[in-house]
C-alpha positions in Angstrom: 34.1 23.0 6.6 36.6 25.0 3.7 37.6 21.4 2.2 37.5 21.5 -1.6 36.2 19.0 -4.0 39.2 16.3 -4.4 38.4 16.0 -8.6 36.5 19.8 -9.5 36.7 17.9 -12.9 34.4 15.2 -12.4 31.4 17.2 -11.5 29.8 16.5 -15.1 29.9 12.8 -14.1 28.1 13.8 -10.9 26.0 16.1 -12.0 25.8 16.1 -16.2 22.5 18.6 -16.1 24.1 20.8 -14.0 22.7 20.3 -10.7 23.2 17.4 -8.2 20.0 15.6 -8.1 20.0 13.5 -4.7 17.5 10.8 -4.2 16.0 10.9 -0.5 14.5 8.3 0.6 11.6 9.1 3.5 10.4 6.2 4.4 13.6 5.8 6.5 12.7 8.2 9.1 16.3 7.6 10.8 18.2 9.4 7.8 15.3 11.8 6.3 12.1 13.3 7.2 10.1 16.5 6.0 10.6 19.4 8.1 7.3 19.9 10.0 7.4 23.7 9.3 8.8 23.7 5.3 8.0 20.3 4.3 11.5 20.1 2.7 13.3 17.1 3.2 16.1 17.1 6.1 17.9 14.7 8.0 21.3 13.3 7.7 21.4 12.1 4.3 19.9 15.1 3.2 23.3 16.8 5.5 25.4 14.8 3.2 23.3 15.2 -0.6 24.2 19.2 0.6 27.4 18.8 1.5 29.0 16.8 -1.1 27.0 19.4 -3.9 29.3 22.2 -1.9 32.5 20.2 -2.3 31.5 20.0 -6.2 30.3 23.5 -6.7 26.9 22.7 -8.0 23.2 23.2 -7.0 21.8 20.1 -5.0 17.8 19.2 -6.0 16.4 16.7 -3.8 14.3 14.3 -5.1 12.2 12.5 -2.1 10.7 9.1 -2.3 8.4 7.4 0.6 10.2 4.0 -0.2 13.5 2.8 -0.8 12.9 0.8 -3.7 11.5 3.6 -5.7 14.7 5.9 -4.4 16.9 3.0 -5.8 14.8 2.8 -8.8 15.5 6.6 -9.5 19.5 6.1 -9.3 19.7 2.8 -11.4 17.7 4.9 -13.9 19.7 7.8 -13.7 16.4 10.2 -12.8 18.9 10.9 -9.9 22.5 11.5 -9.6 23.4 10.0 -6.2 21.1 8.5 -3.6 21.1 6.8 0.2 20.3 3.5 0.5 21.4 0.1 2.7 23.9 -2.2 1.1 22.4 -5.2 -0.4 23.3 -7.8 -2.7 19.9 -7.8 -4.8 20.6 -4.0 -5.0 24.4 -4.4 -7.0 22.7 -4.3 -10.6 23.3 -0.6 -12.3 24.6 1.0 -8.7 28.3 1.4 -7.6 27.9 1.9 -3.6 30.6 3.4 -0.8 31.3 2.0 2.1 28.7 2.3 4.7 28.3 5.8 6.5 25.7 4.6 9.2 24.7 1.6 10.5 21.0 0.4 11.9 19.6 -2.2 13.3 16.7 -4.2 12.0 14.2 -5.7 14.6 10.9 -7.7 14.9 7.7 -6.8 16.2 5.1 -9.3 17.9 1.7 -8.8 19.9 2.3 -8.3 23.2 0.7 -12.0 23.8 2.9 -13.6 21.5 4.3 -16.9 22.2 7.2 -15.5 20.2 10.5 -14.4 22.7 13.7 -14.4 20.8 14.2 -13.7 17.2 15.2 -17.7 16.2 11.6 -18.3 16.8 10.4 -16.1 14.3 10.9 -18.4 11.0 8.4 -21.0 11.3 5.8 -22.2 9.8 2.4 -20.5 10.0 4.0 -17.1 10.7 3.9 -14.4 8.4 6.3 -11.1 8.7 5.1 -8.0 7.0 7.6 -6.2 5.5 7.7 -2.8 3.8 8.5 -4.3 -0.2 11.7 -3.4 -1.9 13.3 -2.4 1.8 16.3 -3.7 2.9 14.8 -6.0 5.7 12.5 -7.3 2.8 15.6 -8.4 0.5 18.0 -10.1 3.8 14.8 -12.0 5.0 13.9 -13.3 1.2 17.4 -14.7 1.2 17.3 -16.0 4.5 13.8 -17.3 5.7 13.1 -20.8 5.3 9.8 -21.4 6.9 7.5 -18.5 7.9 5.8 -16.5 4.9 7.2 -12.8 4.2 3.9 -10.3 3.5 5.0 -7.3 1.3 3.2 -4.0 2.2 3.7 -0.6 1.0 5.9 0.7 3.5 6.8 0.4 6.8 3.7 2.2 8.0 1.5 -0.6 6.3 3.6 -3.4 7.6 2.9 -2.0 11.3 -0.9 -1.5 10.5 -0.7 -5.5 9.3 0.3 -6.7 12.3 -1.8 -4.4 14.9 -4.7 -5.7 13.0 -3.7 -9.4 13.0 -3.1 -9.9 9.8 0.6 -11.0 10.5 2.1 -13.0 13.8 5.3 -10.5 13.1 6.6 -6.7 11.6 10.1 -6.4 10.2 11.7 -3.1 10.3 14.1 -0.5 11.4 14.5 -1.1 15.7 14.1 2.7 16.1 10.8 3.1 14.1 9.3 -0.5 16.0 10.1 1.0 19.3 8.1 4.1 18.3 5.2 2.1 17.3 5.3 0.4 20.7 5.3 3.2 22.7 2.7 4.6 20.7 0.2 2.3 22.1 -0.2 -0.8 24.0 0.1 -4.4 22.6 2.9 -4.8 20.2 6.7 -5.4 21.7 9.8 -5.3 20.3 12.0 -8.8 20.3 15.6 -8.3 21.8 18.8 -8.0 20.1 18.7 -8.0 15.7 17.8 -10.1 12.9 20.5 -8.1 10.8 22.6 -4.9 10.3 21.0 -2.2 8.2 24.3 -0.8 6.4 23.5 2.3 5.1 25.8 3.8 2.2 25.3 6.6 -0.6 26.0 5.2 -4.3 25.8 6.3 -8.0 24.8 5.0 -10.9 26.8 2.0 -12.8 27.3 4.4 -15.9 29.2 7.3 -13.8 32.1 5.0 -13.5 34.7 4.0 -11.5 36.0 7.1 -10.7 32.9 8.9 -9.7 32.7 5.9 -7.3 36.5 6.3 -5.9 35.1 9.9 -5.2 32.0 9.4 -3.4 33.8 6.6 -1.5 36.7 9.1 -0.5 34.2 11.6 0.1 32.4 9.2 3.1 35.5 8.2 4.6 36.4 11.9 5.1 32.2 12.6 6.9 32.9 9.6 9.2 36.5 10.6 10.4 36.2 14.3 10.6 32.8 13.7 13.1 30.4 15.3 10.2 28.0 12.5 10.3 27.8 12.0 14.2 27.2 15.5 14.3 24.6 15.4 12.1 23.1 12.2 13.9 23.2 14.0 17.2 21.9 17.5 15.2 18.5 15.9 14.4 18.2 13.9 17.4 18.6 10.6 15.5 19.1 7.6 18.7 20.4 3.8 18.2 22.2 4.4 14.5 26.3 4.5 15.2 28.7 6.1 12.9 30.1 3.0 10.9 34.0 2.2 11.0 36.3 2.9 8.9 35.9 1.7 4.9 
């Protein structure tokens, strides 16, 4: 791509060090990863961190986190200039986000003996859902589950490890990563259809302003319509996320 930045001008607001510092958040394995032979991150958010540093002119320091609340954390605080993360109400305080780039689905996970068939049988009573704390399954099912007991775990691999060990009737998470764990071994299955969207956007910190927001925003809209992000799905083999629509 030759496009330029649409605002050279606001590149202090993006990057007031000097550098772009782009929070990348691992412990979605969908949009980031580490690169089995450097370690480095890469993925597609990492795709867009890179991309977006081009269109400004500036350097692009990734700053990886193994969950998303610590990689929201870093942007609220301004430790980071820009970051990927789902959109969330409970997430609106000290972030402006863009309209989603990606979209997931989250899914439940039951022992293969489970009683349990369709997901409106998952909030009762008795049950407990391990969750990976601070992610966004963790914040829609806080809001919305009335009856079963939400178990917050250090990350999705945790939340898994709760449930093959019976600690939990039920694992929340990203469908992709639960049908991974299933076919890794015998005994857990994945519940048809979705408990909710995952709609994954990039944002900035409150303080950058309304315009740095406009910019980013513009800048999305331009990676969905010009195929950049289903390019970089299909690049690193990503399966089950879809480009979201238009903003």
């Amino acid at each position: 791509m030759t496009q330029q930045p649409a605002s050279p001008g606001l590149a202090p607001a993006f990057a007031p060090g000097g550098a772009l510092r782009a929070s990348i958040n691992l412990g979605n394995p969908i949009l980031a990863h580490r690169d089995p032979a450097s370690g480095e991150p890469a993925g597609v958010s990492v795709d867009l961190a890179r991309e977006f540093g081009r269109r400004l002119g500036v350097p692009v320091e990734l700053v990886a986190f193994e969950r998303a609340a610590l990689s929201v954390d870093a942007v609220r605080a301004e430790r980071a200039d820009i970051g990927f993360f789902a959109v969330d109400p409970a997430r609106g305080e000290g972030l402006r986000f863009t309209a989603p780039y990606v979209l997931i689905e989250g899914a439940y996970l039951v022992p293969q003996a489970s009683p349990v068939s369709e997901n409106g049988q998952v909030d009762r009573e008795g049950t407990r859902i391990s969750v990976g704390a601070g992610s966004a399954y963790d914040l829609f099912l806080t809001r919305e589950i009335r009856e079963a007991g939400i178990v917050r775990l250090e990350g999705a691999p945790r939340a898994l490890a709760a449930l093959r060990a019976g600690e939990v009737e039920v694992a929340a998470g990203i469908r992709q990563l639960l049908e991974a764990e299933a076919a890794r071994a015998e005994g857990v299955r994945v519940l048809p259809g979705r408990f909710m969207v995952i709609r994954q956007a990039m944002g900035v910190p409150a303080g950058r302003g309304a315009a740095a927001q406009e910019v980013l925003a513009s800048f999305v809209e331009e990676m969905k319509a010009v195929g950049f992000v289903a390019d970089a799905l299909k690049r690193h083999g990503v399966e089950g996320a879809i480009v979201a629509p238009a903003g």
